[in-house]
N, C-alpha and C positions, 0 to 999 in steps of 0.2 A: 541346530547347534547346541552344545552341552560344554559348561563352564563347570569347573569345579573351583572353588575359594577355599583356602586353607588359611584357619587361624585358630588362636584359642578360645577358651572360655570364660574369659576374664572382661567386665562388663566397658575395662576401654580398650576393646577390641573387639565386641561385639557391638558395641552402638555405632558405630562408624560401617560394619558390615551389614548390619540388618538391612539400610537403605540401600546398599551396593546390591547385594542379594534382590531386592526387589526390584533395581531398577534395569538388572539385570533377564529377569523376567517380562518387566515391559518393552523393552527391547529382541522380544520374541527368544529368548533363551531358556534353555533346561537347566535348572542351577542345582550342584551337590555342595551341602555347604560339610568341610571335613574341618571336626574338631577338636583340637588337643585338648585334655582337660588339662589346666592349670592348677595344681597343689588338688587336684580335685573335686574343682568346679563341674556343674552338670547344667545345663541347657534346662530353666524351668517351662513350666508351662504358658505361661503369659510371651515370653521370648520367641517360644514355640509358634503360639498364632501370628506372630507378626511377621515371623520368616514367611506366611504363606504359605504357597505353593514348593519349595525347598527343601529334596531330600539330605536329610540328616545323618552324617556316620560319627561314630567316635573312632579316632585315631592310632590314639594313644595318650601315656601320661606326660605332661612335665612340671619341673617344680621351678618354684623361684628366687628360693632360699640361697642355692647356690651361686647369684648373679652378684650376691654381695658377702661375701664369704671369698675363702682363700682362691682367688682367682690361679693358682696352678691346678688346682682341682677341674677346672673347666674342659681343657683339652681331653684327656682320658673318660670324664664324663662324660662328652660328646662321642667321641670315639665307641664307647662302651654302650649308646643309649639302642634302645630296638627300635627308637622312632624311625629312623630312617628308612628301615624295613617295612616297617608296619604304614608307612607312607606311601611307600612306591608301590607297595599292594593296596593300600588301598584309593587309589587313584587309578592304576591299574583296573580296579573292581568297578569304578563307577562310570569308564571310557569317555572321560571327556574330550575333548575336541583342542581345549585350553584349559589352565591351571594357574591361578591367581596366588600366589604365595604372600602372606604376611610377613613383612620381610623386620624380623627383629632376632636378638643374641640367642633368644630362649627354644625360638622355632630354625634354629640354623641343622639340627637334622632332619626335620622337615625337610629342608631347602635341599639337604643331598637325596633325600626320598623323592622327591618331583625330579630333581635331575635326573635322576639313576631310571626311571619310569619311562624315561622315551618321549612324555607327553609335553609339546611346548608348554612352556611356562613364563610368566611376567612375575614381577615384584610391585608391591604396593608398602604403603609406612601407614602404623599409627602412630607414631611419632615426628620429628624433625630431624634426626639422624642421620637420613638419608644424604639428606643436602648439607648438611652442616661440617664445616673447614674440620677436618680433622684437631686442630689446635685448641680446639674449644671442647673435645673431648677427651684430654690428659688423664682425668680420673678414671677412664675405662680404659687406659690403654693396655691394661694387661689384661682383661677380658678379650678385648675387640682382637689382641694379637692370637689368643689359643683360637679365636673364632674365624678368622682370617684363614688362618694356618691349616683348619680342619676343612674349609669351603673349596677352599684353592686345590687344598690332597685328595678332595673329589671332583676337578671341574669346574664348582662353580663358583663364576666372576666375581668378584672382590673388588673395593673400591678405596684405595690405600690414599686416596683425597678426602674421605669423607667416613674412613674405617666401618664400612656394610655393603652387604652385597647387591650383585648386581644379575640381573638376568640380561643375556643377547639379544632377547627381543623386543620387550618392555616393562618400563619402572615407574611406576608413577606415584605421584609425591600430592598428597589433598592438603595443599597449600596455598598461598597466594603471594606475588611480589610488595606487597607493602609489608606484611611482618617478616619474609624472609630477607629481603630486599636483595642490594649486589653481591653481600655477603656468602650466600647461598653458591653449593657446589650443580650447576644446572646442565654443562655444557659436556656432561660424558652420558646422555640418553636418557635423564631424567627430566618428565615433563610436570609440570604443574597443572593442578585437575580441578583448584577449587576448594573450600574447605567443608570439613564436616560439618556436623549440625544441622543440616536444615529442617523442617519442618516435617512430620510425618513418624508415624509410629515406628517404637524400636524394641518396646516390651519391654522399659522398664518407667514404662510413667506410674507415678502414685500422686495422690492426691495432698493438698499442702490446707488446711484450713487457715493457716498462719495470716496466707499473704493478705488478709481480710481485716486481720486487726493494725497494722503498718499503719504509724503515726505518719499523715503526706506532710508533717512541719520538717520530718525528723529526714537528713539523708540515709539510705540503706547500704550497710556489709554484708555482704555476703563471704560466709568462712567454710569452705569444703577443702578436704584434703585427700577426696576420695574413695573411691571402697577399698583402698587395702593399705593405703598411708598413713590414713586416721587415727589410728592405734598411737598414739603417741599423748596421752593423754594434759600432762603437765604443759608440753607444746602448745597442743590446742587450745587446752584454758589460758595461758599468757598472751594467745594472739587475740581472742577471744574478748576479753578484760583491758587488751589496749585497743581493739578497734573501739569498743564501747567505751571506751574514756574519749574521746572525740567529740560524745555525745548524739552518736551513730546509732538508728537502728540495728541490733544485729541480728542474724537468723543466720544458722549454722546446724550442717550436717555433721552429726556426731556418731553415729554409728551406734553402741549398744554403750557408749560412756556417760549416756545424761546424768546420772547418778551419780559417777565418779567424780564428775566435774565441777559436780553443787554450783551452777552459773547462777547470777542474779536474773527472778521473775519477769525481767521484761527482755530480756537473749531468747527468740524465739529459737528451739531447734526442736529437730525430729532423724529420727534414723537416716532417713534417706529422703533426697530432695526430688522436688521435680525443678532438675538445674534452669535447663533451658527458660522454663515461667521462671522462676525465680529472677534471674539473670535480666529480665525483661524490666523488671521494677527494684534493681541495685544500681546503685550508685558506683561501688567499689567491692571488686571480687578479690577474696582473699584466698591464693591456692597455692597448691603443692607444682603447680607446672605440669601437672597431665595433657596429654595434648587434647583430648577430647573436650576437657575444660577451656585451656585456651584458645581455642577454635571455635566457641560457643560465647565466648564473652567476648572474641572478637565480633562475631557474627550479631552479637547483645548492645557493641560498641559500649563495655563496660569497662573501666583502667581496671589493669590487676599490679597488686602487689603476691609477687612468686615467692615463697618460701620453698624452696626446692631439694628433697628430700632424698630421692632417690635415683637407679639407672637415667634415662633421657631428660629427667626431668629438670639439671641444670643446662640443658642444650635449648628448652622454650624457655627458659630466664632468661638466657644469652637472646634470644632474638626480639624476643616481648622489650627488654629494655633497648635493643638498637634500631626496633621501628619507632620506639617513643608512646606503648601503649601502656608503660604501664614501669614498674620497676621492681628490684630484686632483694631480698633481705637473706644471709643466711642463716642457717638453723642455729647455729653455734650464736647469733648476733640476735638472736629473738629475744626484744625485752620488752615488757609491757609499754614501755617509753618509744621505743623504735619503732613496734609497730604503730603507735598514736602520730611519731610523727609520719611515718608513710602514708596511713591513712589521709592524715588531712592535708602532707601534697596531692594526694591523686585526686582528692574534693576538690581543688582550688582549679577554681574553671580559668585562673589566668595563666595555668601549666599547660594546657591546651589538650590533655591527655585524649579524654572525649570528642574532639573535635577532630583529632588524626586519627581515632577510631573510624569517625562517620564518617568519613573521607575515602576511607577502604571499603566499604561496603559495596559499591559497583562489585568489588574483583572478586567478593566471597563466592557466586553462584552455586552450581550445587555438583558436588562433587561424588555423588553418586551417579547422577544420570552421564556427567562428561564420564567418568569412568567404565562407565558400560559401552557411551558409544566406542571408546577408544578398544575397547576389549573387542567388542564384537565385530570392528573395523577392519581390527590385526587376527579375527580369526577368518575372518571372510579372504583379506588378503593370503594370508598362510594358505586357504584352501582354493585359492584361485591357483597360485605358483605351484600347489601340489600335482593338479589335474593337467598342468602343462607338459 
């Protein structure tokens, strides 16, 4: 059996696949992992070991600039892109069996490249998208509509409950029913697999000296806003500067700003974190609403305070605040005051934040391995019905 996975190169979309890709091979599978570069991302070496056993192809480019910019521009963009070509050859090239699609706005000629290729294909999210009431994505609706419009003028399935697409066969959503809850769009072929993060190499662990010096009088924040939202610099120092008025440990991934920032000598930071430790010994994670973040500070049972920034990332504000893991500030509302005082709600162990965190932790499981059995389930089935 031979699975091919299409996503990009962007590190929250590869950490949530590295373990699919693997677990996908423990499950007795050939895996081609096809990858978009992103603005021009490249697969390093450390990434590399962890894939394994996992042939590698580069696909083609896309950018990201565009998703927030003059959303008429979108359609014809799409329209215009050679991804789609350059997909369905090269999927075509590597004969898989099945075809796992990363199903988001940026990779939707992608989505007509797999279609147009002959080869079954499934939908998978790194985000919450998938499931989420269309109502709660208004601010995308002129994206979602040029992206709708282009999927559908090829084929493929579209989901006008939840504005993102859909495959015929299967979709699967690395989720769980306490943070999505009833709210959740579930009931048109989307199944819940579990969430990311679990345990096990992804190729991008680094080492943290920091967590060694952590006052245990002191509670810990945690401040990441990702590897590509971070840039925001005066942002970050205000959120920064009010978790630390609390009288909070803080330790913050800052990316290449430490200098810019001049934080006071006891704001531990460093370029880049190793989240998941980290996450392990916080108190309160302070994020931009990446899902890969929020899936791991579930999985941490750590409250977050979302500051949510950009594409998907007010759709995990929307759900983190109506499980009760945590709550939402906007960007426009970020004052070193506001954030002190969300801070010291999500501290206050009589808000229960932590406690309907552990509460969920049964449902986390690991949503690599269920996703492999479910892949390799539907391609056994497919090849039984083929042979009849």
């Amino acid at each position: 059996m031979r699975v091919a996975l299409l996503t990009t190169t962007q590190h929250g979309h590869l950490n949530p696949y590295v373990p699919v890709v693997n677990a996908l091979h423990a499950a007795g599978s050939e895996v081609a992992l096809l990858l978009l570069s992103a603005d021009g991302g490249a697969l390093d070496e450390q990434r590399r070991q962890a894939l394994g056993k996992a042939q590698v192809h580069g696909v083609g480019q896309v950018e990201m600039a565009p998703w927030s910019g003059d959303p008429a521009r979108i359609g014809p963009m799409l329209r215009s892109s050679p991804v789609a070509d350059q997909t369905a050859e090269a999927i075509r090239a590597a004969e898989p069996d099945f075809v796992l699609v990363d199903s988001l706005p940026v990779t939707a000629s992608a989505m007509v490249g797999a279609h147009v290729s002959g080869v079954p294909y499934g939908m998978i999210w790194a985000n919450l998208g998938g499931v989420c009431p269309a109502e709660h994505r208004r601010g995308r609706w002129p994206y979602d509509e040029q992206v709708g419009a282009y999927l559908t003028g090829h084929g493929v399935g579209w989901s006008t409950r939840t504005h993102s697409a859909r495959s015929p066969i299967l979709n699967l959503m690395p989720t769980i029913p306490a943070l999505v809850g009833a709210d959740a769009v579930t009931d048109d072929g989307v199944q819940l697999v579990g969430l990311p993060g679990a345990a096990g190499a992804r190729g991008d662990e680094v080492a943290f000296a920091g967590l060694d010096r952590l006052d245990p009088e002191r509670p810990v924040v945690y401040v990441s806003f990702g590897t590509i939202f971070y840039r925001r610099p005066d942002l970050l120092r205000t959120v920064i500067l009010g978790a630390a008025a609390t009288g909070a440990q803080v330790i913050a991934a800052v990316g290449d700003l430490a200098a810019e920032l001049a934080l006071p000598d006891d704001v531990l930071t460093a370029p880049y974190l190793p989240q998941r430790e980290v996450l392990e010994r916080a108190d309160v994670f302070v994020t931009h609403g990446g899902y890969n973040s929020v899936a791991e500070s579930v999985r941490a049972a750590t409250p977050m305070l979302v500051i949510p920034l950009a594409v998907d990332q007010p759709i995990q504000a929307h759900f983190v605040g109506s499980a009760g893991f945590g709550t939402a500030l906007q960007p426009a509302d970020v004052t070193g005051q506001a954030v002190a005082a969300a801070v010291a709600d999500l501290l206050d162990p009589a808000r229960d934040y932590r406690a309907r965190l552990r509460a969920a932790q049964p449902e986390c499981g690991d949503s690599a391995a269920r996703t492999a059995e479910l892949v390799v389930g539907t391609v056994e089935t497919l090849q039984r019905q083929g042979a009849r």
